[in-house]
C-alpha positions in Angstrom: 70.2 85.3 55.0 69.0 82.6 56.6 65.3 83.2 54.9 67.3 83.0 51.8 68.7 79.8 51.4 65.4 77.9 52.6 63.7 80.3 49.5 66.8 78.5 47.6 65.9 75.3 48.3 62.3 75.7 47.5 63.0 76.7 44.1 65.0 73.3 43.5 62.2 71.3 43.5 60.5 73.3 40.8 61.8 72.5 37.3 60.5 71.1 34.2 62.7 68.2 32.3 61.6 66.6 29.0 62.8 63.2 27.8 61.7 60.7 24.6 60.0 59.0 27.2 59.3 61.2 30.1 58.1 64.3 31.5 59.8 65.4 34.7 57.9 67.9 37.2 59.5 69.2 40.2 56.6 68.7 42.9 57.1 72.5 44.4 55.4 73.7 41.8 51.7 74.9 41.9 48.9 74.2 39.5 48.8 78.2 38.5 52.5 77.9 38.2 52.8 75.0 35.7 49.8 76.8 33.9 52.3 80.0 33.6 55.6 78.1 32.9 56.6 78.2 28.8 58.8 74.7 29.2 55.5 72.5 30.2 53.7 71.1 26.9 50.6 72.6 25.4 48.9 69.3 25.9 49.5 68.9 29.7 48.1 72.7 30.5 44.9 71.6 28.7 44.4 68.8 31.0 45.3 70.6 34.0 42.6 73.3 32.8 39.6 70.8 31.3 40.2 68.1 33.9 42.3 68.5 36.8 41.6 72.0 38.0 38.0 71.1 38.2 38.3 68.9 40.9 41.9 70.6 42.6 42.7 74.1 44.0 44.5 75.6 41.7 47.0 76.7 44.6 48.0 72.6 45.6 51.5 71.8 44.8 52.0 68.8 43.2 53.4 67.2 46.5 50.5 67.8 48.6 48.0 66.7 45.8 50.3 63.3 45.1 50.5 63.1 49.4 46.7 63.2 50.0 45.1 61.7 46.8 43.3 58.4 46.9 42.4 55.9 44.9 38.4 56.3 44.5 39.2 59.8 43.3 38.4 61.4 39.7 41.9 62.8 40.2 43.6 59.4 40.1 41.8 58.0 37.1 43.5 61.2 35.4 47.0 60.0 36.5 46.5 57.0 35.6 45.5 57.8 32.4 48.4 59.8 32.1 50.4 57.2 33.6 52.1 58.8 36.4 54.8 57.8 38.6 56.1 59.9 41.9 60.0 59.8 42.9 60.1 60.3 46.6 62.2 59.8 49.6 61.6 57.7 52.9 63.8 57.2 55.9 65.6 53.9 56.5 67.7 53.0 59.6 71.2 52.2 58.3 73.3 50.2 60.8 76.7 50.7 61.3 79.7 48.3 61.4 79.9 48.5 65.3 76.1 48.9 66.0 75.6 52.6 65.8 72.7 53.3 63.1 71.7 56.4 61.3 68.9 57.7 59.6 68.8 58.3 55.5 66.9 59.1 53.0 65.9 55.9 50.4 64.9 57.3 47.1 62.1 55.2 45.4 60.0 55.7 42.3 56.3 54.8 43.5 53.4 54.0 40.9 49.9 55.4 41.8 49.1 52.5 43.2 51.3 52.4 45.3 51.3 55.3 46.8 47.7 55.5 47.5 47.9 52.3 49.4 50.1 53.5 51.9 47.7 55.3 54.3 48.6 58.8 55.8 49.8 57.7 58.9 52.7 55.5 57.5 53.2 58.3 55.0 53.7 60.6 58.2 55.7 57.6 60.1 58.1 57.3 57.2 58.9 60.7 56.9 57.7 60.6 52.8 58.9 63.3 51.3 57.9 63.4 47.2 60.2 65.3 45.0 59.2 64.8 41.6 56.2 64.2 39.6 57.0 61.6 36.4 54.5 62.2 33.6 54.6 59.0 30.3 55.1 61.2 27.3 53.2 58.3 25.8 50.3 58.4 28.4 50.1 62.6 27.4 49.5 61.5 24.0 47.1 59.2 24.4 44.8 61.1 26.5 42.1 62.6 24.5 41.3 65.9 25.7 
C-alpha cells in the first residue's frame, strides 16, 4: 500500500495547464512523456524534438534538467528563448512565539537566471525541490522552429 501512495504522489507533479499567458508543466514528467501527452502544444513537442532532445536524454525529467543546467549551456539559450520560469520550494526556519522554530517549505518562482546562479551545493543545502516548469505562451510563439 505503502508503494502506492508514494506512486500517487509522483503522479501529482505531472500535469499539463494552459493559460492566455502561460504554459504550466509539472516537472515529473519526462521528455518522452511530454512528447506522448495529447494536452502539450504541437509547437513545444517540435522544440523538444529539433532542439532540446539533441543536447538532453530523452529520459531527464524536467526537475533534474532545470536542477543541473547551467548558464553556458545550449539548453539555457533555449529557455530563455522560450522564456522560462521554475516554481520551486526551499526550506526556511520559521521561529515560534516562545523560541521553538520549525522547518517549512517557501514557495518561489525562480527565473533562469536565477536559478543557475545558485550553485549545487546551496541547491542541496536548501533542500530545492522544483515543482513546476512555467513556459511564456508568448516566448513559444516567438521561437522560430
Amino acid at each position: 500500500m505503502k508503494i502506492k501512495e508514494n506512486l500517487t504522489r509522483y503522479e501529482d507533479f505531472k500535469y499539463v495547464l494552459q493559460d492566455v499567458g502561460n504554459l504550466y508543466l509539472g516537472a515529473g514528467f519526462s521528455y518522452e512523456e511530454l512528447l506522448l501527452n495529447e494536452a502539450v502544444p504541437f509547437k513545444l513537442k517540435a522544440i523538444l524534438r529539433q532542439y532540446v532532445l539533441k543536447e538532453a536524454d530523452p529520459e531527464n525529467t524536467l526537475e533534474s534538467q532545470f536542477y543541473y543546467l547551467e548558464k553556458d549551456s545550449f539548453l539555457y539559450e533555449i529557455f530563455s528563448q522560450l522564456k522560462i520560469r521554475i516554481k520551486g520550494q526551499v526550506q526556511k526556519e520559521k521561529k515560534h512565539l516562545f523560541g521553538k522554530s520549525t522547518v517549512v517549505y517557501q514557495e518561489k518562482i525562480y527565473t533562469l537566471q536565477e536559478i543557475t546562479q545558485i550553485n549545487l551545493a546551496k541547491k542541496k543545502a536548501s533542500g530545492l525541490l522544483i515543482s513546476e516548469i512555467i513556459v511564456s505562451q508568448m516566448g513559444m510563439m516567438m521561437f522560430s522552429v
